[in-house]
N, CA, C and O of each residue as an XYZ file, in Angstrom:
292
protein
N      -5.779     28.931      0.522
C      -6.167     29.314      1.848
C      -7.055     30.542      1.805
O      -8.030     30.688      2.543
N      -6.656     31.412      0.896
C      -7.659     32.484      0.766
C      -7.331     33.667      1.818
O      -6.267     34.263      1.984
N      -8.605     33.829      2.495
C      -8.768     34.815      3.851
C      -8.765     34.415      4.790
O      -8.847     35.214      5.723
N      -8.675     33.020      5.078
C      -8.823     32.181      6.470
C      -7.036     32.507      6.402
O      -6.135     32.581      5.567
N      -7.310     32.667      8.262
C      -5.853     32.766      9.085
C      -5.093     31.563      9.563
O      -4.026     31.625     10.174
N      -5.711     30.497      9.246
C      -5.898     29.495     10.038
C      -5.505     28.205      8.449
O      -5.953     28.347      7.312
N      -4.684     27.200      8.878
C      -4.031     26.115      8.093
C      -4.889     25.497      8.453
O      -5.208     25.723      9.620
N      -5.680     24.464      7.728
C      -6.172     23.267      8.071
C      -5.258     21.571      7.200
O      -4.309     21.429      6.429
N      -5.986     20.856      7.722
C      -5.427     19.639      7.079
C      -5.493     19.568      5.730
O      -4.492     19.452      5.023
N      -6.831     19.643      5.242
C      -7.236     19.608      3.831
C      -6.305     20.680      2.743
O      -6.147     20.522      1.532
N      -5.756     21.817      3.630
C      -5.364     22.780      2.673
C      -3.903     22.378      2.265
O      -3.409     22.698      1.184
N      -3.090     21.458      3.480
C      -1.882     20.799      3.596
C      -1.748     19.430      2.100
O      -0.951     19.430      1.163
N      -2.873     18.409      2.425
C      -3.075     17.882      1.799
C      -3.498     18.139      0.339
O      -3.615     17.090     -0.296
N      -3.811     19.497     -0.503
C      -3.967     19.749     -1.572
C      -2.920     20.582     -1.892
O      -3.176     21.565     -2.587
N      -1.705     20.371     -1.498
C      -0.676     21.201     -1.714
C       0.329     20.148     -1.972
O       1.255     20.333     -2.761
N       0.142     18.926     -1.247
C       1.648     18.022     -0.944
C       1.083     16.481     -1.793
O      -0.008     15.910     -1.831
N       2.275     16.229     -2.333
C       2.246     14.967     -2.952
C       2.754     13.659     -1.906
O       3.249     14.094     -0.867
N       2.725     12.404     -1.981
C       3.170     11.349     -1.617
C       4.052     11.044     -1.649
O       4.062     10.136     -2.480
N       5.490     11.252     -1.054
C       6.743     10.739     -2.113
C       7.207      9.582     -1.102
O       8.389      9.434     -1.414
N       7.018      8.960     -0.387
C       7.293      8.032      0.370
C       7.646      7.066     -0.136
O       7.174      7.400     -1.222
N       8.316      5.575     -0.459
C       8.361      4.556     -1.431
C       8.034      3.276     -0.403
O       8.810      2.689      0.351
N       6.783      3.081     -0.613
C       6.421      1.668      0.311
C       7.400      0.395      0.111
O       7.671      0.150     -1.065
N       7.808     -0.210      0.812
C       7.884     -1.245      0.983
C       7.660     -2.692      0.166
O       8.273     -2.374     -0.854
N       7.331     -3.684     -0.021
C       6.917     -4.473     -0.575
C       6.314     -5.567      0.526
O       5.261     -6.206      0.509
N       7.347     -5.528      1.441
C       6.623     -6.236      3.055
C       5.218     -5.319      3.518
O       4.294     -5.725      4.223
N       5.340     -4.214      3.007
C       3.819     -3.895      3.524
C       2.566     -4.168      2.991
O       1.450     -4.116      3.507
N       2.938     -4.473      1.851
C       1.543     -5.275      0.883
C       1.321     -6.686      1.607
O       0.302     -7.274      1.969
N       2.828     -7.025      1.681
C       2.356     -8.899      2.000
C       2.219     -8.903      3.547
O       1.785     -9.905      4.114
N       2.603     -7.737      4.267
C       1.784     -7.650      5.772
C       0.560     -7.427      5.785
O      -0.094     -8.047      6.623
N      -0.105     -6.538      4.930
C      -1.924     -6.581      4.353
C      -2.299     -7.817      4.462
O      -2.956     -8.433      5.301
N      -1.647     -8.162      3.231
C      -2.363     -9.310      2.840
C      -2.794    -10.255      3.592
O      -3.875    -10.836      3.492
N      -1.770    -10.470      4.533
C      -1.649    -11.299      5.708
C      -2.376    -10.809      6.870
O      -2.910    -11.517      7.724
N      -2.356     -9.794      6.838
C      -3.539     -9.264      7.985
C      -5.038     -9.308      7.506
O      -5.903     -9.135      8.364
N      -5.418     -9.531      6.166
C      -6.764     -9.396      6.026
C      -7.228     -7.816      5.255
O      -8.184     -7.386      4.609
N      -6.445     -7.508      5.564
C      -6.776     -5.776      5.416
C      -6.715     -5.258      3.837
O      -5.638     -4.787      3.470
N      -7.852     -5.321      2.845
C      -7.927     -5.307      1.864
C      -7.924     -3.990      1.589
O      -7.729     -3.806      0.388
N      -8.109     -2.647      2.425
C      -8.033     -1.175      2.300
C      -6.965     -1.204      1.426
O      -6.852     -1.056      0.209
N      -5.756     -1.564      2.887
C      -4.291     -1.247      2.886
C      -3.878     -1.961      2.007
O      -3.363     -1.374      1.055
N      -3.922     -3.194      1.973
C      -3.332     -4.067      0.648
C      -3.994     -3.585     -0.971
O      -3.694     -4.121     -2.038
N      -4.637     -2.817     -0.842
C      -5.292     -2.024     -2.377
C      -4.010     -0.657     -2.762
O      -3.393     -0.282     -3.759
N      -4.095     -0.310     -1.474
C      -3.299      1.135     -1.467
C      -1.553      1.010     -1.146
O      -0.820      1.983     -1.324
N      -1.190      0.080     -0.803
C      -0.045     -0.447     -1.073
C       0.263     -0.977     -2.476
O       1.357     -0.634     -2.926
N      -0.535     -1.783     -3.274
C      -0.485     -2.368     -4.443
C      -0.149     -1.026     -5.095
O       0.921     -0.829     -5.670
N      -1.332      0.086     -4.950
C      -1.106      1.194     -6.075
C      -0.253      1.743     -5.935
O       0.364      2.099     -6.939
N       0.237      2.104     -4.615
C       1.364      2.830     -4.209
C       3.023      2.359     -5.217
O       3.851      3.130     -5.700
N       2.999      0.940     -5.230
C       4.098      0.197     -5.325
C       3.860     -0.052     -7.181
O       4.861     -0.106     -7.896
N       3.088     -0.124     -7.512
C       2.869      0.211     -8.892
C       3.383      1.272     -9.729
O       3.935      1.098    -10.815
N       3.147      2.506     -9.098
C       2.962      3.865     -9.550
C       4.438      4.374     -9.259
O       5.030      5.417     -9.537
N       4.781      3.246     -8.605
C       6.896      3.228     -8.059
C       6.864      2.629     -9.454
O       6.241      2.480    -10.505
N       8.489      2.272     -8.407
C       9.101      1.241     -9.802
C       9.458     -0.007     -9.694
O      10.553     -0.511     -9.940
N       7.924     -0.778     -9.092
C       8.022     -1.760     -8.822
C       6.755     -2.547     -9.977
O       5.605     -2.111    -10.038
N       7.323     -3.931    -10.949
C       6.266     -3.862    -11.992
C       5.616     -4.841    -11.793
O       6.395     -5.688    -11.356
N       4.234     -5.395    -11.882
C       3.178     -5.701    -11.745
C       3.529     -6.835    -11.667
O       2.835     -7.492    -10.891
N       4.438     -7.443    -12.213
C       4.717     -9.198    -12.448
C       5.470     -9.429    -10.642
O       5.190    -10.484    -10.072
N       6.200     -8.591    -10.045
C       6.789     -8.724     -8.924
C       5.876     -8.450     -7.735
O       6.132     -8.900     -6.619
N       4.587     -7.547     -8.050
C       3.918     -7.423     -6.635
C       2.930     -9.262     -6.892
O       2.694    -10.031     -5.960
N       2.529     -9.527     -8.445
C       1.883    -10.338     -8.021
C       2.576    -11.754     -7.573
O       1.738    -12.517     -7.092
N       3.462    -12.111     -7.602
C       4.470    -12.928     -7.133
C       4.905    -12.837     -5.274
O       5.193    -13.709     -4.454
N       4.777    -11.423     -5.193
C       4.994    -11.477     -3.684
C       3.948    -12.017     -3.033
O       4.036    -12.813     -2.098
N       2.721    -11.497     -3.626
C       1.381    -11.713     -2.961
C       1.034    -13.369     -3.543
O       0.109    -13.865     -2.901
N       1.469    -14.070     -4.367
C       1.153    -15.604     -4.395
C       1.797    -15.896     -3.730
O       1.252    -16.891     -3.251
N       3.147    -15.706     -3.011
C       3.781    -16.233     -2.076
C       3.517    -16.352     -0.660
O       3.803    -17.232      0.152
N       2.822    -15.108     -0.549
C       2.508    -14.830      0.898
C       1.097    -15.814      1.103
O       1.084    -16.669      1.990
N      -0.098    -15.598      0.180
C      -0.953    -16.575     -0.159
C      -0.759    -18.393      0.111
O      -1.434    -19.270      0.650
N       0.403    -18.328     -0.519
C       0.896    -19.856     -0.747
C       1.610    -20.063      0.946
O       1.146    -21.047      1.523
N       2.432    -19.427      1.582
C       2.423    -19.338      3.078
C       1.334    -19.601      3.938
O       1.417    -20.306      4.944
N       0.118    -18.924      3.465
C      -0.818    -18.738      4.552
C      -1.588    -20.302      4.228
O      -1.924    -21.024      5.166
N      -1.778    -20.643      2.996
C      -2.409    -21.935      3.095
C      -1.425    -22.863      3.623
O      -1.624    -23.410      4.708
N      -0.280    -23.102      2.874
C       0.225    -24.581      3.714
C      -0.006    -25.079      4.686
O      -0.215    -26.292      4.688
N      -0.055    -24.354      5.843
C      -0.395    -24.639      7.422
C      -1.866    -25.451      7.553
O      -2.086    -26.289      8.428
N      -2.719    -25.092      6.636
C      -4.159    -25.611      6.277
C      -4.018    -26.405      5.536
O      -5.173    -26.653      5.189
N      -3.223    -27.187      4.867
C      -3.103    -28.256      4.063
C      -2.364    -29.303      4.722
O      -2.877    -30.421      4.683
N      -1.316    -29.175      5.291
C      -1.038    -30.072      6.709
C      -1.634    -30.889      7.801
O      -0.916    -31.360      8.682
């Protein structure tokens, strides 16, 4: 912060880590919404947990495999 009197966001944010533990429904709610931001940053999020790579990609073929059937019908 220095000499400024004043907190800003940025100074909050270079101080504090992430400790939140996403979900796994929030990747396959991405996914399902389209939203390739969030479904990137959920993936890493849930990675960098202790969730291992063979289980997010399994959620996400599932949710995949959901969204087509209806189109194969």
């Amino acid at each position: 912060m220095g000499e400024r009197r004043e907190i800003t966001a940025e100074d909050v944010a270079a101080v504090l880590t992430r400790t939140k533990k996403d979900p796994l429904y929030e990747l396959t709610n991405a996914v399902t919404d389209r939203d390739w931001e969030k479904s990137f940053f959920f993936l890493a999020s849930l990675l960098a947990g202790d969730i291992h790579g063979l289980q997010a990609l399994a959620a996400i073929a599932n949710q995949v495999r959901k969204l087509w059937s209806p189109r194969i019908l």
